[in-house]
N, C-alpha and C positions, 0 to 999 in steps of 0.2 A: 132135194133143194134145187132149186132154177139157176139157173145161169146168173140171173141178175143179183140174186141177193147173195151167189157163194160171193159176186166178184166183190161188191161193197162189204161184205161181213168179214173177208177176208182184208181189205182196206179197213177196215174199225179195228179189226183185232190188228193191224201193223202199228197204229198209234194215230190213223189221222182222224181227224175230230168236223170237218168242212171238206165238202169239196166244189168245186165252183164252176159255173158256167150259166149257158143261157137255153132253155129247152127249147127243141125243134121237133117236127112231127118226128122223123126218122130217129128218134134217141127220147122220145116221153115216156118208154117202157124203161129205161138205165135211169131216169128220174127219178119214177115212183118207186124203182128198186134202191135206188140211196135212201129214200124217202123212208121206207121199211125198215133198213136198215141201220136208223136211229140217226143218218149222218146229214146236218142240215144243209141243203144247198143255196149257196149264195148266186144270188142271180144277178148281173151287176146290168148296166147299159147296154154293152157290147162285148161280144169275145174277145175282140184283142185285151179290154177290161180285163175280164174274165183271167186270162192268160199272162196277162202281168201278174195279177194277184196270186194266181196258182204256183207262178215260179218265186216269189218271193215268201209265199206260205212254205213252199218246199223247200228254200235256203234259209229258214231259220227253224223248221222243225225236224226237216229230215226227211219227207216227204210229203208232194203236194199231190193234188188229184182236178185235170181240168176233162168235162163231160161236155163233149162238144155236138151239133148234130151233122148230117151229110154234108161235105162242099161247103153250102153255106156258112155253116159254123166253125165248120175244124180252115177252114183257108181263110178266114178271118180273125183265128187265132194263130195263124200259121207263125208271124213275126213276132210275136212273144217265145213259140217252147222253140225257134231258132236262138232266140237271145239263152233260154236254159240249156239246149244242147251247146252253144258257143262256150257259155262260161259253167260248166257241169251243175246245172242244179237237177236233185232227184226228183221230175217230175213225170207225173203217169199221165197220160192222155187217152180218155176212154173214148170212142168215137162210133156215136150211130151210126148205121149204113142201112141200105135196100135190104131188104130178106132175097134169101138166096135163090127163091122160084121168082119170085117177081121179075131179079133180074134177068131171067133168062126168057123171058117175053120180049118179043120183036118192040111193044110198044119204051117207048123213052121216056123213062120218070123223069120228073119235077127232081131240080137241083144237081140234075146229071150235067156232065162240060161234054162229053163225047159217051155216048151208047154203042158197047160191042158187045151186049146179049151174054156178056162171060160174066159166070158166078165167083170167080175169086179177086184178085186185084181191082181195087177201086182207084178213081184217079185220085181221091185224098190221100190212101194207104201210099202211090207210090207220091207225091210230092213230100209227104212226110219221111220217106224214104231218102228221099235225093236231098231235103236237108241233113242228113245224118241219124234222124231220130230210128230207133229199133221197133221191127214188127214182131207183136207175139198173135197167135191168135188165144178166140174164145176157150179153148184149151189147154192155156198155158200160163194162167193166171198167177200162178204162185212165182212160178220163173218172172213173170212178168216184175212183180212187184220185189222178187230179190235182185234183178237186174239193177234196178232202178236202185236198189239200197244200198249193193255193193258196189256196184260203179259210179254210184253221182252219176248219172245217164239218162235223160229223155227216152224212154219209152211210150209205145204205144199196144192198144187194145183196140180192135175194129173189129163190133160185134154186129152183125145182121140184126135185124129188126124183128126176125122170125125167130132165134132162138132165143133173147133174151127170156122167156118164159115158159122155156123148155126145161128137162132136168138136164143138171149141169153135167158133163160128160166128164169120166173119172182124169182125173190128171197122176199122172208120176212124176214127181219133182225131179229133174235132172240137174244133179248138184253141180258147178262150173270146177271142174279139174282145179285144185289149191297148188301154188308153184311150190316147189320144194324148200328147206331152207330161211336164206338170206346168209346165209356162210357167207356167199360170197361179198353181197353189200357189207357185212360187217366186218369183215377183213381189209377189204378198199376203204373202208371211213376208219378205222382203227389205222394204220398204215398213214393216211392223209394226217390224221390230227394230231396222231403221237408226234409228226416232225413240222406240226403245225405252231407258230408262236402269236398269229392275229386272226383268226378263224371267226367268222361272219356267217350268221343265218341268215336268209331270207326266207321270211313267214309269209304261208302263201295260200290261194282261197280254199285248195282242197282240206286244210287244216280245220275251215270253216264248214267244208259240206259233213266232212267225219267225225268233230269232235274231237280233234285230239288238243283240242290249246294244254289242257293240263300235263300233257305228255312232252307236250313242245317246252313248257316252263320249266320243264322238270332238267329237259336236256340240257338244255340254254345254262340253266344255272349250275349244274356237271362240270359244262365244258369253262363257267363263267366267260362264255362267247357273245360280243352284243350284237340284238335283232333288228333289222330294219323290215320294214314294212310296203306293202305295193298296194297301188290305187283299189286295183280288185281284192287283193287280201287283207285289207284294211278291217282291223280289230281281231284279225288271228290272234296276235300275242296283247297282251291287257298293255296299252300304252303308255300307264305310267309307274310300271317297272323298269325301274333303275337301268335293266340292261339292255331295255331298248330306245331304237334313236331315228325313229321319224321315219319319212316314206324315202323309198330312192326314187331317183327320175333323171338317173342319168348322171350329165355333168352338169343337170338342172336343178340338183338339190344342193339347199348349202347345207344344211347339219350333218351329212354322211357322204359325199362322195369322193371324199379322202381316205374315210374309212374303208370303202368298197374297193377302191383304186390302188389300195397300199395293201389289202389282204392277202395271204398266202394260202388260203384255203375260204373258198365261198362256198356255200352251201345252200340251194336252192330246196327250201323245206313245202313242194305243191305248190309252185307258181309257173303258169304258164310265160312261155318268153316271148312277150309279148312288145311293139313299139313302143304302146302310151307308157307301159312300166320300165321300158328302159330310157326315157325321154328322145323320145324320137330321132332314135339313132346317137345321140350325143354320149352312150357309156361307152365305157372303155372297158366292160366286160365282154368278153369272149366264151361263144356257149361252150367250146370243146371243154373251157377250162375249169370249169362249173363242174362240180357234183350238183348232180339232177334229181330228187327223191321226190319218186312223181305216182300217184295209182299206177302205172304199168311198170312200174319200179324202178330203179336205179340206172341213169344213165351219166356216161362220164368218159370223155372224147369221144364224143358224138356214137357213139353204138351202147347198146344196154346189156350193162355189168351184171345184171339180175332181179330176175322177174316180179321179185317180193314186193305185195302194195303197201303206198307209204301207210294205210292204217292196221298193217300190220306190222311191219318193221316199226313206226316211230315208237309205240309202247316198249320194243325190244331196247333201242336205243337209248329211254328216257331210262332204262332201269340196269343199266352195264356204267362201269366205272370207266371214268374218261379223265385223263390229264386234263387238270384247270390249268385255262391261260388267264394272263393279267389282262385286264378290257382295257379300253383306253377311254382316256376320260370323254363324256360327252362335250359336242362342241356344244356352245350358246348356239339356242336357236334365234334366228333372224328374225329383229324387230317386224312387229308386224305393223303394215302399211296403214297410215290413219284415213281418216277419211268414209265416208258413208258410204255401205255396198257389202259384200260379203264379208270384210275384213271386220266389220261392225259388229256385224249377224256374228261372227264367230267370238267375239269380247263375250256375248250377253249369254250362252253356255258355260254353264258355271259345270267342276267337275260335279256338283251334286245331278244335276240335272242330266247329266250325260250318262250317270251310271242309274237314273231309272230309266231313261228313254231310249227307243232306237229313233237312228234318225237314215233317211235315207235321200241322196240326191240324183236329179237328174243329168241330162246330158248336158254339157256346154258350160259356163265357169264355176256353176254348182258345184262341179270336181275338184275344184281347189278346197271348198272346205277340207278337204281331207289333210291338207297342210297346216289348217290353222287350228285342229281343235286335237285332244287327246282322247281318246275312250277308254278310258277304264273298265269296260265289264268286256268279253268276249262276244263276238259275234255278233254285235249291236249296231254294226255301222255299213252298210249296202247301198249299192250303185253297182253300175254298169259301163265300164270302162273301154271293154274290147269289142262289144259287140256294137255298143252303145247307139243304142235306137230312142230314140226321144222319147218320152211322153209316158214312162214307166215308172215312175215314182208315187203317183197320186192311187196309181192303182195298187201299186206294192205296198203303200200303206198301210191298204185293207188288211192285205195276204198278212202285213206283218201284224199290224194289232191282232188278229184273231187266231194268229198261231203264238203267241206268244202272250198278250193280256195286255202290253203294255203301249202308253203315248207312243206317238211315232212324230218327231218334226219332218217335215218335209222343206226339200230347197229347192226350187225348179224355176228355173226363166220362164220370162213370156212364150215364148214360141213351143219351147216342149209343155207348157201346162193346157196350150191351145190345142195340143192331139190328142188329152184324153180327159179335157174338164169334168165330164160326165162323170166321172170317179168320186167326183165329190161327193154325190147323193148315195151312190153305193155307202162311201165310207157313212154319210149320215145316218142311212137306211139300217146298216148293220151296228152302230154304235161306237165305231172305231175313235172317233176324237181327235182326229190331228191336229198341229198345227202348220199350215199351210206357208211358209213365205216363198211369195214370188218377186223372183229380181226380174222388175219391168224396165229394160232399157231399148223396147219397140224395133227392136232387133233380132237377127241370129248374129248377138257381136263376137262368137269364136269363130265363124265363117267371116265373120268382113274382116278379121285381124289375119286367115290366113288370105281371102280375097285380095286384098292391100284397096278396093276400092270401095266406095259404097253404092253401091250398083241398089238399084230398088227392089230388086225381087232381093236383098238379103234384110229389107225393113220389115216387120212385125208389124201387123195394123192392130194400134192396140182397142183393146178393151175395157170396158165397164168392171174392172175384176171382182168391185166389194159389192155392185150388185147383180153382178152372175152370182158370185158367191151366196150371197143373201137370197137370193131364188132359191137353192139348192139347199136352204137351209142352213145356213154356217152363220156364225158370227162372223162381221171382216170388217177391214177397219186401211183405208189408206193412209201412209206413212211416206212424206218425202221430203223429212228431218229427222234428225238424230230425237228430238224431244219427243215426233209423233211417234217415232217407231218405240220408244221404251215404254209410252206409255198404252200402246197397244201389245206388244209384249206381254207387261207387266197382267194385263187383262187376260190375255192366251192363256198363261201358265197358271193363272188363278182358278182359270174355270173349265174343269175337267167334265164338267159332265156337258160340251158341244166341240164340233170343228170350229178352225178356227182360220181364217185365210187373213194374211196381211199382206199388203199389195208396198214393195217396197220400191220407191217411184225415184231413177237414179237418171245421169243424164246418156242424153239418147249413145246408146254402141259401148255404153260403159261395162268396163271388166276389173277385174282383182287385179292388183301388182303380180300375184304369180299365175294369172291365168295370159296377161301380156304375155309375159315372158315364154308360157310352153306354146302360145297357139304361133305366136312368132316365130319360136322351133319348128313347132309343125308344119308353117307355111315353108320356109327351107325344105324341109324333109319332103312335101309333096310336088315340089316343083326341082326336085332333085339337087336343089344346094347342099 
């Protein structure tokens, strides 16, 4: 068997069904070997395209696959698989290169940045290195793609151009050393909870990359301890069980952070500690004081208690007997703000609607939807919080509908739908169906609220949105009244078989009641108040 087709045939037999990218001379052999090997490839506009769709294909299946070609390709998808190595999604990057005599010829190929005649290290292999992502090579395929599954980890594959159609060179899987136990983690949380009387979860992404929500529900309701929820971990635990209560953000949340601040035992169940999820600086949580249950295992006063990963230990956890504590009741959650704008956008999600669809937002007050709406099904709700680079949503779309089957709403501002509009036609191209709402307020107005000025380079020049849209194929429909947008809504959600883009027309620099108030914080927080 060839190098090319063991690597895809072994990608089909993992579970994944696409893999995506854009072909280059240097990677048209790793093409036609996906090609072969049954798995269709989505070719979108551009790799960064490309590369958003890959890592949200891989955050909702469990693994993605982006086929990138030399330089050109893979450092043009570079700023997506950084947003997947940031926030761990299990994504493989397969990456054409020069054949290995070529390069050792004095003359300088086409797509080269610096020629030094040496046949191993490419300049792609090492900038993919220096963002964090992991090198295997062409003989390490299997490792390759366990890495990637057992760590939620960006991985990479850089296969020369000359071998892809060679026979494949034998591999011995070299299994990753298992830590011993979890004695220890389950003596330290036994210990904790038994003289625990308000014990608090925090559900957290890694919950999301491994699958364990049913593991997590199991415990939660053991311990009858209630869940709060973080911007990136948002739809770990199903949000309208009883025993959970909304996002934390610090001392920016009003439904839980008396909860959080009055606990005796918190428990961080795979959430990085991160600013945006602790509201930029304003908690009053302290990491030593945290139980940490994180993939590299158990940590608690700042050094690690034991090496067990959370998606082995939480099934141990979900199924040992634990002292129920009495919850406390939930508080009312906070009138939500009237007015047309995202607060709007969130009335007209009904829970039916939200338990068939994903919905995914971008960067800038987008993020607050996570405030205003509940998700009932697990896993359904995606963004990009900590890395948070613009313009990833219209392409994660893709990623999402075709690893999953299902609508995807989209929420993205003017300014982030202007870095990757071209997504549209992918999503059209491949069938995906979203519906598109863009908050047009001809600005970047989470940048002018922490600005404090409205300086011109932070204005948006806007656009034609319903007839870009309408080029690319989509139905769209401008809305900049409550009457227009319901009844272009109403039209969206009717008609499943196209895209659908609604251009929501709000006044200029405008934001959410909760999107004031954290980029407010944030403006403090970056000028050191």
């Amino acid at each position: 068997m060839t190098l090319g087709r063991l690597v895809f045939g072994e990608l089909a037999a993992a579970g994944v069904r696409h893999v995506f990218g854009i072909p280059g001379d240097m990677a048209l052999n790793l093409f036609r070997a996906a090609q072969e090997a049954s798995l269709p490839v989505i070719s979108t506009t551009n790799e960064l395209v490309s590369g958003y769709a890959a890592d949200f294909y891989a955050r909702a299946s469990g693994l993605g696959v982006l086929v990138v070609t030399y330089n050109v390709g893979s450092l043009s998808a570079l700023n997506a698989v950084a947003e997947a190595v940031a926030e761990r999604s299990p994504l493989l990057v397969v990456m054409g290169a020069p054949g290995r005599q070529e390069r050792r010829r004095p003359v300088a190929l086409h797509h080269e940045i610096l020629h030094d005649g040496r046949a191993g290290s490419t300049s792609q292999s090492r900038a993919f290195q220096a963002c964090g992502v992991r090198r295997f090579g062409p003989g390490q395929i299997h490792q390759a793609i366990a890495y990637v599954r057992r760590r939620s980890r960006p991985a990479f594959l850089e296969i020369p151009r000359d071998v892809v159609e060679r026979e494949a060179p034998p591999e011995t899987p070299a299994p990753e050393a298992q830590p011993n136990g979890g004695g220890a983690a389950l003596a330290l949380l036994q210990e904790r909870l038994e003289h625990a009387e308000r014990p608090v979860l925090i559900a957290g992404m890694e919950v999301n990359r491994f699958g364990l929500h049913a593991s997590l529900v199991q415990w939660a309701e053991r311990l009858n301890a209630p869940v709060v929820g973080t911007w990136l971990g948002k739809s770990a635990f199903p949000e309208t069980h009883p025993l959970y209560r909304g996002i934390y953000c610090g001392e920016l949340s009003d439904r839980n952070r008396e909860l959080l601040a009055e606990s005796d035992c918190v428990i961080n169940v795979g959430e990085q500690w991160t600013d945006f999820n602790l509201g930029m600086g304003t908690s009053r949580l302290r990491y030593e004081e945290v139980l940490h249950l994180r993939t590299p295992g158990l940590f608690y006063g700042g050094t690690r208690a034991d090496a067990t990963p959370l998606a082995r230990l939480l099934p141990e956890l979900a199924d040992r007997h634990w002292k129920a504590c009495r919850a406390p009741e939930p508080a009312r959650p906070a009138d939500s703000a009237s007015g047309f704008g995202l607060d709007y956008l969130a009335q007209a999600l009904t829970e039916e609607l939200l338990r068939e669809w994903n919905v995914i937002v971008d960067v800038g007050d987008a993020f607050m939807l996570a405030t205003l709406v509940a998700m009932p099904r697990v896993n359904s709700y995606f963004t990009s919080p900590y890395y948070a680079s613009m313009g990833m949503a219209v392409p994660g779309a893709l990623g999402l509908a075709l690893a999953t089957g299902r609508r995807t709403l989209v929420v993205v501002g003017d300014g982030a739908f202007q870095m990757t509009p071209g997504a549209l036609v992918d999503c059209v191209r491949y069938g995906a169906h979203p519906i598109v709402v863009v908050l047009n307020n001809r600005s970047y107005g989470t940048l002018r609220v922490m600005e404090g000025e409205p300086h011109p380079y932070l204005r948006v020049e806007p656009l034609e949105y319903v007839q870009v849209a309408r080029g690319m194929g989509c139905r769209a429909a401008r809305a900049a009244t409550p009457a227009e947008f319901d009844a272009a809504w109403r039209a969206a959600v009717a008609d499943r078989q196209h895209a659908h883009l609604i251009e929501m027309v709000l006044p200029e620099s405008h934001l959410s009641t909760a999107g004031m108030r954290i980029y407010r914080e944030m403006r403090k927080h970056l000028r050191g108040g």
